[in-house]
Every structure is written in structure tokens, then in C-alpha cells.
DOMIRO-82931 format. One record per residue (C-alpha): residue in three letters; residue number from 1; x negated, y negated, z. Coordinates in steps of 0.1 Angstrom, whole numbers. Layout:
BEGIN
(atom 'Ala' NUM (X Y Z))
...
END
This chain:
BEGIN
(atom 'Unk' 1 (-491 -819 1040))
(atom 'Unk' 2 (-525 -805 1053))
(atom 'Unk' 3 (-548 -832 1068))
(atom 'Unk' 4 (-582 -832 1056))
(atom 'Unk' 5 (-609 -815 1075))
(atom 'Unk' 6 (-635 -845 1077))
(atom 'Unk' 7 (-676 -835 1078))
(atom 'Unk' 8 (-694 -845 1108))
(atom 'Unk' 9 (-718 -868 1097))
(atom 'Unk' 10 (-746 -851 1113))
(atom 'Unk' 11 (-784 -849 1112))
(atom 'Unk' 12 (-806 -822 1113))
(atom 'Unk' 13 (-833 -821 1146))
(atom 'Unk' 14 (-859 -837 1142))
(atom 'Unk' 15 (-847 -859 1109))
(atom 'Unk' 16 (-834 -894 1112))
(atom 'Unk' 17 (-818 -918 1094))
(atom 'Unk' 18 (-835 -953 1082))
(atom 'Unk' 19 (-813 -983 1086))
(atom 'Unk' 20 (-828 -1015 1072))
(atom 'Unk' 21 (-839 -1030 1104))
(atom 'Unk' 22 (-864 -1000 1109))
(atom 'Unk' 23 (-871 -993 1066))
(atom 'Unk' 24 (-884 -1029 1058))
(atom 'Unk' 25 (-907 -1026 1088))
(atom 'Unk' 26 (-920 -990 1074))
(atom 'Unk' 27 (-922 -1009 1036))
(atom 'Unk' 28 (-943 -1025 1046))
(atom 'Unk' 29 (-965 -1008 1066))
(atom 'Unk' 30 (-966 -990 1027))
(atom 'Unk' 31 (-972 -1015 1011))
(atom 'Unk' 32 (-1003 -1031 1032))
(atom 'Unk' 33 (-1020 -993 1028))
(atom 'Unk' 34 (-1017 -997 992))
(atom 'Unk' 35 (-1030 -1028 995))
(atom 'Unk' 36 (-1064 -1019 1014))
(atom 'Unk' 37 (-1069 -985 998))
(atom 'Unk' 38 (-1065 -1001 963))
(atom 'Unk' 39 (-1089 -1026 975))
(atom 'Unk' 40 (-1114 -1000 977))
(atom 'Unk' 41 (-1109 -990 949))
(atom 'Unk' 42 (-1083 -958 957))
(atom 'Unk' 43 (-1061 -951 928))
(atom 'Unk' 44 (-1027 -935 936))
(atom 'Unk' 45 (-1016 -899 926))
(atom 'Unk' 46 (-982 -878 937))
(atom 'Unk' 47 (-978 -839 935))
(atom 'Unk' 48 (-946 -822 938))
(atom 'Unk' 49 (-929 -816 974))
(atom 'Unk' 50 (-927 -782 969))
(atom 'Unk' 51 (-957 -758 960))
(atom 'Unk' 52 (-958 -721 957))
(atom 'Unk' 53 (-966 -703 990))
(atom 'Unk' 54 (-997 -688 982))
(atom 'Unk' 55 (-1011 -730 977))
(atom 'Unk' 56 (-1003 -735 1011))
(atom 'Unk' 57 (-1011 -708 1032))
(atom 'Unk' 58 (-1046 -696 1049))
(atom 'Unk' 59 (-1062 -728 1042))
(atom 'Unk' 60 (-1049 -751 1074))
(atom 'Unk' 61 (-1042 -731 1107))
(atom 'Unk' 62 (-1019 -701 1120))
(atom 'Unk' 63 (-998 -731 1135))
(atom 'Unk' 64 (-990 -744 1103))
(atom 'Unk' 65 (-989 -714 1085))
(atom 'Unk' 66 (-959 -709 1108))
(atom 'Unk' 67 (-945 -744 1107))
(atom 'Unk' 68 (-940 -745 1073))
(atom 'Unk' 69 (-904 -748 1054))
(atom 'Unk' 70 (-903 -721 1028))
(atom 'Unk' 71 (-879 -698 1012))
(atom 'Unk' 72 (-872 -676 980))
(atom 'Unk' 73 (-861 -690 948))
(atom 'Unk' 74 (-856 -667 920))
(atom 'Unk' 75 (-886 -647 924))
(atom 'Unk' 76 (-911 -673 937))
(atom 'Unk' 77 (-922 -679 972))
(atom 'Unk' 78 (-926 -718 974))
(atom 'Unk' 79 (-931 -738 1006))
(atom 'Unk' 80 (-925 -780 1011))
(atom 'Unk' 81 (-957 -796 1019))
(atom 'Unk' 82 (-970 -796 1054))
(atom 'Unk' 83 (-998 -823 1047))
(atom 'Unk' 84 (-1007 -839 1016))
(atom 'Unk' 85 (-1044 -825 1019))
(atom 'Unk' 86 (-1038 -795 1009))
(atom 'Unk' 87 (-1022 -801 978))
(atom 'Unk' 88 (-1051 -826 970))
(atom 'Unk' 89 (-1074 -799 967))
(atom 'Unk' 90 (-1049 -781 942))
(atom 'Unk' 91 (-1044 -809 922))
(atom 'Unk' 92 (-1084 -820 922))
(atom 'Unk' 93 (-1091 -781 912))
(atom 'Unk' 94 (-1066 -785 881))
(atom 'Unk' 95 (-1076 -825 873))
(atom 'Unk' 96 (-1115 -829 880))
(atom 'Unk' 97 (-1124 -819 848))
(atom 'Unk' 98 (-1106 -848 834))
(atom 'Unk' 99 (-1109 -874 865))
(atom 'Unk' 100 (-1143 -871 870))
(atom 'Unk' 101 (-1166 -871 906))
(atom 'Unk' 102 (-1166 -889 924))
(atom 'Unk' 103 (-1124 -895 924))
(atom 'Unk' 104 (-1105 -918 950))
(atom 'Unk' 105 (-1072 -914 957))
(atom 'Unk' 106 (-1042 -931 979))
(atom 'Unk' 107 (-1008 -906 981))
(atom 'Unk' 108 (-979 -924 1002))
(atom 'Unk' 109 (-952 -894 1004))
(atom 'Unk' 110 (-932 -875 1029))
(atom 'Unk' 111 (-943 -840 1045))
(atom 'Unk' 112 (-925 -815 1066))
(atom 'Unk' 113 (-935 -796 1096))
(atom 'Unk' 114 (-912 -772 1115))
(atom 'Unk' 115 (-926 -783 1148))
(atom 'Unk' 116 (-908 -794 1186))
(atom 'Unk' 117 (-895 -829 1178))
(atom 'Unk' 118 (-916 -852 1201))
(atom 'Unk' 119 (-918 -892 1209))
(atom 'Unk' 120 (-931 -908 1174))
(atom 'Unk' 121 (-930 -873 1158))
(atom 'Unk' 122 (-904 -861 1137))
(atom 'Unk' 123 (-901 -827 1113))
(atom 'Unk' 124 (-902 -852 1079))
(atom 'Unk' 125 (-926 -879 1082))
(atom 'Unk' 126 (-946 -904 1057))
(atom 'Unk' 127 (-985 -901 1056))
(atom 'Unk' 128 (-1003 -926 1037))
(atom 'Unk' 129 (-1032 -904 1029))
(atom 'Unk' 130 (-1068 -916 1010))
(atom 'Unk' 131 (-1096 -893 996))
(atom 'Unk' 132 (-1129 -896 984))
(atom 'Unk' 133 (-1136 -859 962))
(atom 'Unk' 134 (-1169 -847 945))
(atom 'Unk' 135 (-1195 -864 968))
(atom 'Unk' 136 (-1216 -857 1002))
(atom 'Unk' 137 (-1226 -886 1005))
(atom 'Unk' 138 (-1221 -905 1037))
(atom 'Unk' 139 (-1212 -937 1019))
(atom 'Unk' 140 (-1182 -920 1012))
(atom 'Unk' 141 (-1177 -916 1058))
(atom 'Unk' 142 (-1188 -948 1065))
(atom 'Unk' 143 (-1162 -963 1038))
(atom 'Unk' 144 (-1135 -938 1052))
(atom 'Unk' 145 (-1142 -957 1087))
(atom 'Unk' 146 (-1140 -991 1072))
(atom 'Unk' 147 (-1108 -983 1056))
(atom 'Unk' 148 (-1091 -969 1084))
(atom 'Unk' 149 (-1106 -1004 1105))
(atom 'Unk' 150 (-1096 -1028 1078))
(atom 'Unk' 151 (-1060 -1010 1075))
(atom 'Unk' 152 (-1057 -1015 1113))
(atom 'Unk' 153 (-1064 -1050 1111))
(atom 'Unk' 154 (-1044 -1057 1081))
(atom 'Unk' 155 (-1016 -1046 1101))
(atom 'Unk' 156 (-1023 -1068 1125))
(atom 'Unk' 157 (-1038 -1047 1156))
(atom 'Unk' 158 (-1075 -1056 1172))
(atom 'Unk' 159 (-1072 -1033 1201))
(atom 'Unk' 160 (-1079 -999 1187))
(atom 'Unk' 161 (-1104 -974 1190))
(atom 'Unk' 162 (-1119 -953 1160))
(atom 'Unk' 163 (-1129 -921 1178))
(atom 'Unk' 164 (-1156 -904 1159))
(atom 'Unk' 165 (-1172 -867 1157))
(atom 'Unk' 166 (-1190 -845 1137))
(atom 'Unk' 167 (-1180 -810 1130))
(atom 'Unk' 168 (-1217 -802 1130))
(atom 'Unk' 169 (-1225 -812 1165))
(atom 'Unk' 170 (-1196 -789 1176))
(atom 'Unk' 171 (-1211 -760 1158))
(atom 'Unk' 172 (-1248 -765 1160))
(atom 'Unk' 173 (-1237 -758 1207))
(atom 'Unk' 174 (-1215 -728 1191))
(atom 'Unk' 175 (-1246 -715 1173))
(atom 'Unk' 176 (-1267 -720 1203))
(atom 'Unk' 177 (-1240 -702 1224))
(atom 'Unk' 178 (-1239 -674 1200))
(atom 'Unk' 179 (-1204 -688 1189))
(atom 'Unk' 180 (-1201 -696 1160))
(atom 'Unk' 181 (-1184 -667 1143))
(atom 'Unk' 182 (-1153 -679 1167))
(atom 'Unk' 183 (-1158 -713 1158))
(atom 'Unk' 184 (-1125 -714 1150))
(atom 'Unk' 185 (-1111 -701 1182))
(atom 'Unk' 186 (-1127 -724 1206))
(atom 'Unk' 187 (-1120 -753 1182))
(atom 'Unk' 188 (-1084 -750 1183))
(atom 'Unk' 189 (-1084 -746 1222))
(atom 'Unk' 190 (-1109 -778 1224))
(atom 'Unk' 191 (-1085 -797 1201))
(atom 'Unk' 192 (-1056 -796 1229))
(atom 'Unk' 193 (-1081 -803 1260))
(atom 'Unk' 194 (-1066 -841 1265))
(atom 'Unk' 195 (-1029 -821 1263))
(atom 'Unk' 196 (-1031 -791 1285))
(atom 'Unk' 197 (-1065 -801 1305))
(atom 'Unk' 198 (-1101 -788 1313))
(atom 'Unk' 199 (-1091 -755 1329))
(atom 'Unk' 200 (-1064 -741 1305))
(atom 'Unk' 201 (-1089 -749 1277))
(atom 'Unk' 202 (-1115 -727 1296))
(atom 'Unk' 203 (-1087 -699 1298))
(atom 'Unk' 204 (-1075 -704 1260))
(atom 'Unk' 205 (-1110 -696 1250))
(atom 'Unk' 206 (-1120 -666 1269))
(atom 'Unk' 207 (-1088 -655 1260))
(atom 'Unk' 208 (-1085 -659 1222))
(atom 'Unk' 209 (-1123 -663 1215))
(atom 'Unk' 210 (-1134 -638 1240))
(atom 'Unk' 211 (-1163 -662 1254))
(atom 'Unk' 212 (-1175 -659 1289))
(atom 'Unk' 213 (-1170 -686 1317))
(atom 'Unk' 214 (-1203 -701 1309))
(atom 'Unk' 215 (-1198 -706 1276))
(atom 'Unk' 216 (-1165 -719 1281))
(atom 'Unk' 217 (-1181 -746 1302))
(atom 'Unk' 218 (-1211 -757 1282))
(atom 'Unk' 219 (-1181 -761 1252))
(atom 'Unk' 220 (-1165 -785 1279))
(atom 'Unk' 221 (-1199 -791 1291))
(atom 'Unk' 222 (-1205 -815 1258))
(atom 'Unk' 223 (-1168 -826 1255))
(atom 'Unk' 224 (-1171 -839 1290))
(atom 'Unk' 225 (-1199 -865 1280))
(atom 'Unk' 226 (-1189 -906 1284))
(atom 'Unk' 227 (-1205 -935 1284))
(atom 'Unk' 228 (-1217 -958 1255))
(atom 'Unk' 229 (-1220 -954 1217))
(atom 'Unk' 230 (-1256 -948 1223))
(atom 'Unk' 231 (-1256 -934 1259))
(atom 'Unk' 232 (-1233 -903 1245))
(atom 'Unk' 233 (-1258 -900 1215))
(atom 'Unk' 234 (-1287 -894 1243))
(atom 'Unk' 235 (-1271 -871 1259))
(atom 'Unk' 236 (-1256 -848 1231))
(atom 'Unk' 237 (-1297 -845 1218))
(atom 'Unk' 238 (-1307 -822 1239))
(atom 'Unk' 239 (-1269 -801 1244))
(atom 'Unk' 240 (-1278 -794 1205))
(atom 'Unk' 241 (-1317 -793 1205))
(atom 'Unk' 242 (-1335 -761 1184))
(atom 'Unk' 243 (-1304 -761 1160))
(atom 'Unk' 244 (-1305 -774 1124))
(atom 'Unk' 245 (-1270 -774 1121))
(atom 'Unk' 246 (-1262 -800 1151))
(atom 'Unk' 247 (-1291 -821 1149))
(atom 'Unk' 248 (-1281 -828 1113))
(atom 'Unk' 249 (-1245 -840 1127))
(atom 'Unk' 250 (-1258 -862 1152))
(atom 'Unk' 251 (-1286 -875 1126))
(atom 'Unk' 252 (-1250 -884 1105))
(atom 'Unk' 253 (-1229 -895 1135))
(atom 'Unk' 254 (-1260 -923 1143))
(atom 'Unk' 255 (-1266 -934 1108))
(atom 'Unk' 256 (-1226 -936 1105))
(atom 'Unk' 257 (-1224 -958 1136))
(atom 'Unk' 258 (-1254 -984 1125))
(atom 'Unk' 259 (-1235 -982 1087))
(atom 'Unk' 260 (-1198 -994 1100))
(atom 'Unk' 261 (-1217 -1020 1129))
(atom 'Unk' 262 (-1238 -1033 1098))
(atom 'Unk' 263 (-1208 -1045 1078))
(atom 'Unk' 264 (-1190 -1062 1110))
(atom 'Unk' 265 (-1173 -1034 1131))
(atom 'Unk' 266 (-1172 -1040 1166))
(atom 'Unk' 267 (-1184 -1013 1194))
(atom 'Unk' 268 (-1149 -1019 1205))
(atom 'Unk' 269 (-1132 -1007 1178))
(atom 'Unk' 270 (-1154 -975 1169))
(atom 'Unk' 271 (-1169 -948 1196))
(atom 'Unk' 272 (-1180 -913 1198))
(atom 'Unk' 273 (-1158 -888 1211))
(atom 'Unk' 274 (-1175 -859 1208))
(atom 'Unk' 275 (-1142 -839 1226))
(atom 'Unk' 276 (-1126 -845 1190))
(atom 'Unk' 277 (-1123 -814 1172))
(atom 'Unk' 278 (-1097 -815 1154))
(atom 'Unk' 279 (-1071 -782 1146))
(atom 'Unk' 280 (-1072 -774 1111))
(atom 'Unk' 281 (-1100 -752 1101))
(atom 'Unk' 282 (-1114 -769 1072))
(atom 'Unk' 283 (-1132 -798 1091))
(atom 'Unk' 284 (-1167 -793 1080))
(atom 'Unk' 285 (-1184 -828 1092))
(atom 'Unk' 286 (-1172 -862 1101))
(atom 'Unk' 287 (-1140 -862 1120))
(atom 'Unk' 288 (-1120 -894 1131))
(atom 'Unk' 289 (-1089 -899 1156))
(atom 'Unk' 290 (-1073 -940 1162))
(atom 'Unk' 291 (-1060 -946 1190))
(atom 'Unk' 292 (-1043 -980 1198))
(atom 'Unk' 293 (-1057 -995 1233))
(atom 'Unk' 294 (-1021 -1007 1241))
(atom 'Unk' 295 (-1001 -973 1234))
(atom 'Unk' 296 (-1029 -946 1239))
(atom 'Unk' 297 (-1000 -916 1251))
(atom 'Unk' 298 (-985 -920 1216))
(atom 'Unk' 299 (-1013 -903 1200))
(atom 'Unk' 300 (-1037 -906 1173))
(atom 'Unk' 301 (-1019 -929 1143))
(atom 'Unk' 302 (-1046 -923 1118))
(atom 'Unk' 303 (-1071 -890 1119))
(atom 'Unk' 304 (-1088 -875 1091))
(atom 'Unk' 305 (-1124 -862 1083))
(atom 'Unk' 306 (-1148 -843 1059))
(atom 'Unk' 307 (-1137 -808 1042))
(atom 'Unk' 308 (-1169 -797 1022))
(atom 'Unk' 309 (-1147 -765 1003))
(atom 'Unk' 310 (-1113 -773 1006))
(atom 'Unk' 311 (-1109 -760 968))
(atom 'Unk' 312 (-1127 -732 970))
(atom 'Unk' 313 (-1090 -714 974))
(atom 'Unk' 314 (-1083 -728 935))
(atom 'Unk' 315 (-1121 -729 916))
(atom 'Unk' 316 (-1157 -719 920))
(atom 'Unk' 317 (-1165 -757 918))
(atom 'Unk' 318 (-1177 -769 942))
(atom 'Unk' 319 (-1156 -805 954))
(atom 'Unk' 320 (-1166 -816 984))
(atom 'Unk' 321 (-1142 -843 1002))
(atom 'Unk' 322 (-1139 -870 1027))
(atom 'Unk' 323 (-1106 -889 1041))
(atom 'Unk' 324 (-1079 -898 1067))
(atom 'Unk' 325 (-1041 -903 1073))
(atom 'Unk' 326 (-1025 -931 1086))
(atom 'Unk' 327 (-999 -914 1104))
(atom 'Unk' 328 (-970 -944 1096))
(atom 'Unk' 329 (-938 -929 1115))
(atom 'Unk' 330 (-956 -925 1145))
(atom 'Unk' 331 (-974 -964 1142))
(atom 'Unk' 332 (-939 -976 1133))
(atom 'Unk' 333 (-925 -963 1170))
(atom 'Unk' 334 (-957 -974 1190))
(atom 'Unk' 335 (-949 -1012 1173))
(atom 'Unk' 336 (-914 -1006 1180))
(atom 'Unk' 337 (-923 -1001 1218))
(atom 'Unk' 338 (-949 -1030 1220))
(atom 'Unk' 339 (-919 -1053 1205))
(atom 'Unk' 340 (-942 -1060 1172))
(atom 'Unk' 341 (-912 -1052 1150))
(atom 'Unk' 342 (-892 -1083 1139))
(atom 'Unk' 343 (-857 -1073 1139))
(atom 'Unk' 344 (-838 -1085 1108))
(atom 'Unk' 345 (-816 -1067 1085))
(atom 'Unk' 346 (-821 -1080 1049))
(atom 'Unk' 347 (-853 -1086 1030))
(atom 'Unk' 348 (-837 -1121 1017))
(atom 'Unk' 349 (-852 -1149 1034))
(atom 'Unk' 350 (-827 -1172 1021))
(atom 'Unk' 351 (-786 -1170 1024))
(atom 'Unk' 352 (-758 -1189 1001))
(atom 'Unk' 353 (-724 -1189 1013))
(atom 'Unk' 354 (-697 -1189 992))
(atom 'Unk' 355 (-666 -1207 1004))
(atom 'Unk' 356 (-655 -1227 976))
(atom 'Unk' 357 (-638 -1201 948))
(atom 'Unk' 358 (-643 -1226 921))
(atom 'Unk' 359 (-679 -1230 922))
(atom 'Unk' 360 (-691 -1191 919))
(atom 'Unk' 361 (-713 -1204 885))
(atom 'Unk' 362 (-728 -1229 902))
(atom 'Unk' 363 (-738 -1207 933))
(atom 'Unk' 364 (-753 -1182 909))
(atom 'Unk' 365 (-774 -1207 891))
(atom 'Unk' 366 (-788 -1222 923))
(atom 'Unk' 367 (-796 -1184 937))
(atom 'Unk' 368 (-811 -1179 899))
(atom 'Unk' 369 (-831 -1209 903))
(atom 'Unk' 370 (-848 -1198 937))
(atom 'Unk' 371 (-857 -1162 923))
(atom 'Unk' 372 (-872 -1178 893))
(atom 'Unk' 373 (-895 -1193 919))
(atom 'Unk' 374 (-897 -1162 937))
(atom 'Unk' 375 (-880 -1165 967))
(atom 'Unk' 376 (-855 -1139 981))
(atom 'Unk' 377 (-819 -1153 980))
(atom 'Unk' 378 (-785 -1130 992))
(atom 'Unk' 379 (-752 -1147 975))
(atom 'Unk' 380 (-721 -1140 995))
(atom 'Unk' 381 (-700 -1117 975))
(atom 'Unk' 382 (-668 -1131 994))
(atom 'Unk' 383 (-651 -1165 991))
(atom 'Unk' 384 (-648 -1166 1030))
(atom 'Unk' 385 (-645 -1193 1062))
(atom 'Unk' 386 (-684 -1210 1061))
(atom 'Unk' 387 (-683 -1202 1099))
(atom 'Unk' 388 (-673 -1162 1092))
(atom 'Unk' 389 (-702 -1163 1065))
(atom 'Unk' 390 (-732 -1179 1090))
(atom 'Unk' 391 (-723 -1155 1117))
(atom 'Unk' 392 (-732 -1130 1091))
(atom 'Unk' 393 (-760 -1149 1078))
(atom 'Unk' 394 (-774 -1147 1115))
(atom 'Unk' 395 (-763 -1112 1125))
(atom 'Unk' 396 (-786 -1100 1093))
(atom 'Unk' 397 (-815 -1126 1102))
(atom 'Unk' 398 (-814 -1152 1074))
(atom 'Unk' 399 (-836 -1177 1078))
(atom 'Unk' 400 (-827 -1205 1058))
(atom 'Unk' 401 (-784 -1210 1044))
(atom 'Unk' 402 (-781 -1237 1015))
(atom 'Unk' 403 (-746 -1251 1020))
(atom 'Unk' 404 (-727 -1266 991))
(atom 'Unk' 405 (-691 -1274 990))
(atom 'Unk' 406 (-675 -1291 961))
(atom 'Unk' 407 (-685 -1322 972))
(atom 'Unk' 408 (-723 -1319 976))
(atom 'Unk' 409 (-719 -1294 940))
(atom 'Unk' 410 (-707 -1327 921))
(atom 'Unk' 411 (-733 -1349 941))
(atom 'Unk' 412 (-758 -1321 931))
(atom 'Unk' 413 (-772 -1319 965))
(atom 'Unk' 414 (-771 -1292 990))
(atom 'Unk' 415 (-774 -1290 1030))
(atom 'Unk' 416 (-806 -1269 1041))
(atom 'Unk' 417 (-799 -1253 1074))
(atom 'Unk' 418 (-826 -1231 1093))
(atom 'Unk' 419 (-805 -1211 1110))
(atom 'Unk' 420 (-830 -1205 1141))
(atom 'Unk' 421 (-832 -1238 1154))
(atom 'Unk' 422 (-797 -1254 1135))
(atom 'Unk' 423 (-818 -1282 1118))
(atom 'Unk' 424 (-801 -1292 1085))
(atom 'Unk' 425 (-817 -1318 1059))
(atom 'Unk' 426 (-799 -1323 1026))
(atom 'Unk' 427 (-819 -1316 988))
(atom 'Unk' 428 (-812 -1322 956))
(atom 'Unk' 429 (-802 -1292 932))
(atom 'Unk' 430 (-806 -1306 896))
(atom 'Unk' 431 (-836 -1302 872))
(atom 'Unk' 432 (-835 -1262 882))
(atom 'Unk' 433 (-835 -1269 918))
(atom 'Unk' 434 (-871 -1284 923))
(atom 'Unk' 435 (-869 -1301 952))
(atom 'Unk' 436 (-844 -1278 974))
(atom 'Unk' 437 (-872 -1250 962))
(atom 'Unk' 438 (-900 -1273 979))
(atom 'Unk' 439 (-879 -1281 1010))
(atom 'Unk' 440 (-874 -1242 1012))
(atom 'Unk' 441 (-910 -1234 1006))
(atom 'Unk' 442 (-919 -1256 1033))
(atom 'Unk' 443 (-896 -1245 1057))
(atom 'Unk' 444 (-909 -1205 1052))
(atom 'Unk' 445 (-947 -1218 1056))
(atom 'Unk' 446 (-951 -1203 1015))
END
């Protein structure tokens, strides 16, 4: 008889597996961006993973033109979704006669980038994405800041730093350099200056952008400035003095800045950066990068900006556009690193052994009881050993085990244990469990 060839249970580079200890924590770094974004107002929307190829392409970068998943089927080129940006702008093209302007939208989904692996980065990844479409106004960036502060905070971070631009600034230096018909060129080379340094940047933009040495260094010249807030606004005046184009983003970059401190952000948590460029070409204004204080080498973990004709690909409407990405696979290592990530294996707060085989009804209507109330109770599916049951219990991370044998069933009583510290106090379980519910409660600070 032929043995059976078993399957490696492999998985592909750069894809990984979710076991619950690492899922719950990403759940719910979900479900507190719902939370904020529908707090704003944000409505969600989904669009398919896969999009024909001509969506996609020319309207992010040659990188990710070239890191995108696609393939033939039938007679259609379609691609998987690099961002979930992109496939806004399709959808608002198709939808804005029937949504309306302005339109705010929250999309939690997966993407897929055929990139190097890297530490927090994977090829399939979440982004928790909001947009406002159909306005200029710069309510619309100063709430895209507030969110991305409030969503920080919410999930419970105070050192962080909103790094802010404007796409303007950057181009009104390129228009004074003669530059700006390879704005794109020395954008991309600027965007990797904290990866590959001052003087490969320099190199990367006389090389693909043709600029000479000097220009090269007034670029760097501008991304080089530090100091305050305030400070770096002083000194980027005169760097973009003469031109329309930049004084207008620095005008937008200080009225952003008094905007964001007016409704109670610190200068801690917000500063200009104007280094930031970011990659993808259709970054027409404000730009933003976050940065956590205590894990800056992981990267940004939330970056976004304006696009003012990110549709102009799909309609001759004009839908101008403002938002960000929380970037949640990459958050979800950095708090696994800082040891913010509570390692338990069940979302069930609440555990019920079951060790006497008699009693199963009466172990159902107790765990019934408890969910009525809305707590999370796991019954045992096993009639085991109570000691082979609380090992589980604590291997899993229960908090709390209700212990009744056949004894404290026809007393209706049961023993309360929390399993951390081993305290056990006893509760009655008649009149649909009130009082073991309270001692419960109390126990979980509900």
C-alpha cells in the first residue's frame, strides 16, 4: 500500500499566518479605527481586491507599477490592489453622482505589494484607510490630522510625532530651481533621504533628474532645516520667496498648525518636516508621516496626504481629496516589541469547566445567563479532571473560572476563582445568575 505523500504546510514569503494571540490584538486595533473615523463622521465602503490593470497602473509610481500582483484571466488583465487609494478614486468616479461632495469614507481591507519582506512589513497587509472627496478646503487637513492624533491616542500611545509637509513648499524651491518639470524625479530620491542618506540622494537626483550639484543641494538645502514648529516656518520663507506656488503651502502648513494646536494638539505630537515628500506622485498638498517616539526605526505607521486629481484617470470631474493610512501590521509589530500586547488566546473573559457529566444543562444555562448579560463565557466541551481543565483555562488566559460540582449545582451556588491571583469567593446562581453576574462584573472592572 502506497503511503500518502503529505503537503508541506508552508507559507508563501512575505505572508504569515494569524494565530489568536496576534488576531485579537489586530481586531482590535480595527475596531478602535472604526471607532474614531465613524466618530467623524466617516462612513465605511469596500471595493473588490482585484481591479482591472489599466485602474491601477500609471497613477502611483514605477515602483508600484512593478510591485503589483497581476495576471491574465480569460482575456482581462486584472491586478490585486496595491493601496486602497487608488481604487477610491475609481469608486468616487463611478459613485459621486449618487454620494454627493463632500463624501467621507473609512475602508479597513488587505492590500498586496510584491516588495522585499522587511521588519513590520509583509507582501499582504491591512490598511485602515479614511478619505475626505469633493473639497479643498483645509478643514478637511486639519481634521485628517486630528484623526490620525485622536486614533493614536485611542490606542493608547502619547509619544508620537505627526510629521507634516506640504507638496507645495517642495515645488514652489523646484519652480525656483527651474525643476519642476522633474518634480517627480527629485521627489522620489528625497522620499528615501532618511534610508540611503544626504549624498546618495544628491547622486539619485543628478542621475535620474539630470539636476546639477547645486540644485541637488538647495533640494537638501530645505530638507536639512530643524528646529521648532515656528523656527522651521522662518526659515523655509525665504528658501520659497518670489513663488506663488510655495508661499501658498507654507500659508497652508501655518494656518494648519494654529488649526490642530487650537483644538488641543500638543507641539509634541505634531511638527514640520519639510524632508517629507512622500513617493507616490499624486501628492498635490498636505502630506503627513507618524512616527512613534519609542520605535522611530520601524517607520511611519500612519502617512497619507492631499491628491487634488486623483480621478482624473476615470472622469473630467473634478474630485479633489484628502486622507491617511494607518498602516496596522506594522503598529501591531512596533506594540509587539514595546511589550504593549497582552498575550492571551481566547476573547472569552470568563471560563466554565465541565467535570461533572450530569450537569452539562445546567453549565449551559449558567454560560447562557452570563452572555445574556454580555459577558464572554468559553464552556469546556470535555467532561475532564478540574485541574486538566484550569491548566487550560490559564494556558488560554481566562480570567475568571466559575466552579460548580454537583454539590454547589444543588446548593445553586458557584466558586468564583480569578485565576491570576487564585482568589476564590463563592455566588449564588439562581434568579438567572444575578449575583454571580455582579461578582463577575466587579471582578473585570465592567
Amino acid at each position: 500500500m502506497n503511503k500518502k505523500k503529505l503537503i508541506q504546510p508552508r507559507v508563501l514569503k512575505g505572508f504569515r499566518d494569524y494565530l489568536p494571540e496576534m488576531m485579537m490584538p489586530r481586531e482590535q486595533l480595527m475596531e478602535t479605527a472604526r471607532r474614531i473615523y465613524r466618530s467623524y463622521g466617516f462612513a465605511p465602503i469596500d471595493t473588490p481586491t482585484l481591479e482591472y490593470l489599466e485602474i491601477l497602473t500609471g497613477n502611483g509610481s514605477e515602483e508600484t507599477d512593478k510591485q503589483m500582483f497581476k495576471f491574465e484571466h480569460g482575456k482581462h488583465k486584472v491586478a490585486m490592489r496595491f493601496d486602497l487609494t487608488i481604487p477610491l478614486a475609481r469608486f468616487a468616479a463611478k459613485h459621486i453622482g449618487v454620494l454627493g461632495t463632500p463624501f467621507k469614507r473609512y475602508h479597513i481591507a488587505p492590500v498586496w505589494r510584491g516588495e522585499n519582506p522587511q521588519r513590520g512589513r509583509y507582501r499582504e497587509f491591512m490598511q485602515c484607510d479614511f478619505d475626505t472627496i469633493g473639497t479643498k478646503s483645509i478643514v478637511s487637513d486639519i481634521e485628517t490630522a486630528l484623526v490620525i492624533h485622536d486614533l493614536l491616542q485611542a490606542i493608547g500611545f502619547d509619544k508620537f510625532s505627526i510629521r507634516v509637509n506640504n507638496r507645495q513648499i517642495l515645488n514652489g524651491l523646484l519652480e525656483k530651481l527651474d525643476l519642476l518639470d522633474k518634480s517627480t524625479e527629485v521627489l522620489r530620491a528625497l522620499d528615501k533621504l532618511a534610508k540611503i542618506g544626504r549624498e546618495k540622494v544628491a547622486a539619485e537626483m543628478m542621475e535620474t533628474a539630470g539636476t546639477s550639484e547645486q540644485q541637488a543641494n538647495e533640494v537638501l538645502q530645505l530638507a536639512a532645516v530643524t528646529g521648532s514648529n515656528d523656527e522651521i516656518l522662518q526659515q523655509v520663507i525665504p528658501l520659497v520667496a518670489g513663488s506663488e506656488t510655495g508661499e501658498a503651502g507654507l500659508s497652508q502648513l501655518r494656518d494648519l498648525l494654529a488649526a490642530v494646536s487650537a483644538a488641543g494638539v500638543s507641539d509634541n505630537n505634531i511638527s514640520v518636516d519639510v524632508s517629507i515628500a512622500r513617493g507616490l506622485d499624486y501628492y498635490t498638498g498636505t502630506i503627513f508621516e507618524t512616527f512613534l517616539d519609542e520605535q522611530p526605526g520601524i517607520g511611519s505607521i500612519c502617512s497619507g496626504g492631499r491628491y487634488d486629481n486623483l480621478a482624473g484617470l476615470y472622469t473630467n470631474q473634478e474630485l479633489p481629496g484628502i486622507g491617511a493610512s494607518l498602516g496596522l501590521d506594522r503598529l501591531l509589530a512596533a506594540m509587539e516589541e514595546l511589550g504593549k500586547i497582552e498575550k492571551v488566546a481566547t476573547p472569552a473573559d470568563i471560563f466554565i469547566p465541565y467535570f461533572d457529566p450530569d450537569s452539562l444543562h445546567h453549565y449551559l444555562k449558567l454560560a447562557a445567563d452570563l452572555r445574556a448579560a454580555g459577558l464572554k463565557v468559553e464552556l469546556y466541551p470535555e467532561a475532564k479532571k478540574l485541574g486538566k481543565q484550569l491548566q487550560y483555562a490559564n494556558k488560554r488566559g481566562f480570567r475568571i473560572a466559575l466552579i460548580a460540582g454537583d454539590r454547589e449545582l444543588a446548593e445553586e451556588v458557584c466558586q468564583v476563582k480569578h485565576l491570576a491571583t487564585g482568589d476564590t469567593s463563592t455566588a449564588s446562581i439562581a434568579n438567572s445568575s444575578i449575583e454571580v453576574i455582579t461578582e463577575v462584573s466587579r471582578l473585570l472592572n465592567l
